[in-house]
N, C-alpha and C positions, 0 to 999 in steps of 0.2 A: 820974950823972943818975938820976932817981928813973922808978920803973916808968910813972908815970902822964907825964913830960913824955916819954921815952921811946913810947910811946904816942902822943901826938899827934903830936911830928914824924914817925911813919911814918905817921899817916892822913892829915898837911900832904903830903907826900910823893907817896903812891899818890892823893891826889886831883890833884895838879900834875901828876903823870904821864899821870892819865885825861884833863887837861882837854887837854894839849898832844898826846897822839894825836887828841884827837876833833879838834882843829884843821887837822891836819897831814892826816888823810882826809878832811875836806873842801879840803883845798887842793891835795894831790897826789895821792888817790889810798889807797888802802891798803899796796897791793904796793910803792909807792914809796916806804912813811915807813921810816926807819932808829933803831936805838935813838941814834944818836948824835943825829936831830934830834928826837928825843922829848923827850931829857936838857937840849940845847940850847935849846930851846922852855919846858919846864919849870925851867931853871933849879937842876938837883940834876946830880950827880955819877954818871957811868957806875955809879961802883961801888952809890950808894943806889941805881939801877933795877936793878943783881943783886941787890942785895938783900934784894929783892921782888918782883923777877921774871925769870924764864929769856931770853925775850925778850918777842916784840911782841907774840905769839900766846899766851904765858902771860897777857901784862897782859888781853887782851881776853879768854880764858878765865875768869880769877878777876871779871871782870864779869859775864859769861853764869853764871857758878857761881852767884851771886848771883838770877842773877834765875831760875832754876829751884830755888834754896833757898824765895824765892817763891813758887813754884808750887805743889811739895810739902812746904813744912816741914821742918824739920832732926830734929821729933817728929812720929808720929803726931799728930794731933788731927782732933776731928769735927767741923773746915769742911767745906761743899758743897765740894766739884770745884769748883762756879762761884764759890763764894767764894775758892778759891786762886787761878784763874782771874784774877779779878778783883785780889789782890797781884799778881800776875804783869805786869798791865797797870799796875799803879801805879810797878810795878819800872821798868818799860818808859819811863815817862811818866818816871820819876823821870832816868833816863838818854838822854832825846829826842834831843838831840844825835848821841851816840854810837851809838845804833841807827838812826839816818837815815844816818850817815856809813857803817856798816859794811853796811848793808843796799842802799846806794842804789847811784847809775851809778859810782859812785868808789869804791864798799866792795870787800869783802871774799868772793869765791864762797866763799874754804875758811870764812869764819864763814859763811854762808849755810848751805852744807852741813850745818856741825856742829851747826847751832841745827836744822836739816827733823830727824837723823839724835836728838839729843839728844829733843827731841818726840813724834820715833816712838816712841822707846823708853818714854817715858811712857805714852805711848797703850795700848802693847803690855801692858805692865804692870797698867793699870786694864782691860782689856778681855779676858785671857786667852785671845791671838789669840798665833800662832807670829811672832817679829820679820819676818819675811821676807812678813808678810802685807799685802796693797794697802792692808787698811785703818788700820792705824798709819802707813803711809808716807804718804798723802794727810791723816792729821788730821793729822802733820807740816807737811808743806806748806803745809797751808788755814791754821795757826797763825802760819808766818813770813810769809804773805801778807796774813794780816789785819793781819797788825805793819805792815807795809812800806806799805800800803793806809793804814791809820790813820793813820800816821806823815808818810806823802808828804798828805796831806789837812788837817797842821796837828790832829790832835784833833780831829776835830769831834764825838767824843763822851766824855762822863768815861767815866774805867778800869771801872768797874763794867758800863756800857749796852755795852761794846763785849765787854767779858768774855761778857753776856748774850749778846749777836748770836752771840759764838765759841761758846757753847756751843750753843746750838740750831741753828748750824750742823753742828756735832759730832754732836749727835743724830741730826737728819735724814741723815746720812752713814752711821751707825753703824748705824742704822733700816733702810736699805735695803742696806746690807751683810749684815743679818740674814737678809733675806726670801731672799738668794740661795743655792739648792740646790750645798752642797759634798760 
């Protein structure tokens, strides 16, 4: 089989896969789906979801990976913060399904966690604050909450106006986290 049909039936593949988890969290639950009813829903072979992925929590990992490649780039380049911002939200947008399922009454606390906890860590990064500071943990927070807000609300604004709101929300946070004597 040649590199390139090779190629496609894995991303035939890992897309079957993503689309029968996001089903199976909106129908049971997260904690409830199993790889057997991923594979069975998807229609591919225990063995193609090892090998592509560890299990459930790897599949939903290499998605999140994805949309914080978004955020920050896999290279330096000189977009605004609110222009990766704003990939980040298209990432989001591009994935709706999936982050309603895994965010919402039926998702997932430990992805909720890892998405506040992955966030902070950006934060902490651009802001040259210690990890353990209020303020990367709160624009964590304020960042899965604006997802899960936008998300549970249908879009009501393109990825870029909502990017915008999230950053000036950031600001005004970061703003008054400054004025305070440490």
């Amino acid at each position: 089989m040649s590199q390139q049909a090779e190629n496609v039936r894995v991303r035939r593949t890992r897309k079957l896969l993503r689309e029968a988890l996001v089903d199976l969290v909106e129908e049971h639950g997260f904690d409830r789906v199993t790889v057997g009813q991923i594979t069975e829903r998807a229609m591919v072979s225990r063995a193609a979801f090892y090998r592509n992925y560890r299990d459930k929590y790897h599949l939903v990992e290499q998605i999140f990976d994805e949309a914080i490649a978004a955020l920050v780039g896999t290279v330096p380049d000189a977009r605004l913060p609110q222009e990766r911002l704003a990939g980040f939200f298209e990432h989001i947008a591009d994935y709706d399904r999936l982050y309603r399922a895994l965010l919402g009454k039926k998702g997932s606390p430990w992805f909720a966690a890892r998405m506040r906890a992955s966030l902070s860590e950006l934060s902490t990064q651009h802001l040259d604050v210690p990890a353990d500071d209020l303020v990367p943990t709160v624009l964590g927070a304020m960042l899965v909450e604006t997802i899960t807000w936008w998300l549970d609300h249908g879009r009501p604004v393109p990825p870029r106006e909502i990017a915008v709101q999230a950053s000036r929300l950031a600001v005004a946070a970061v703003t008054e986290a400054s004025s305070w004597t440490r």
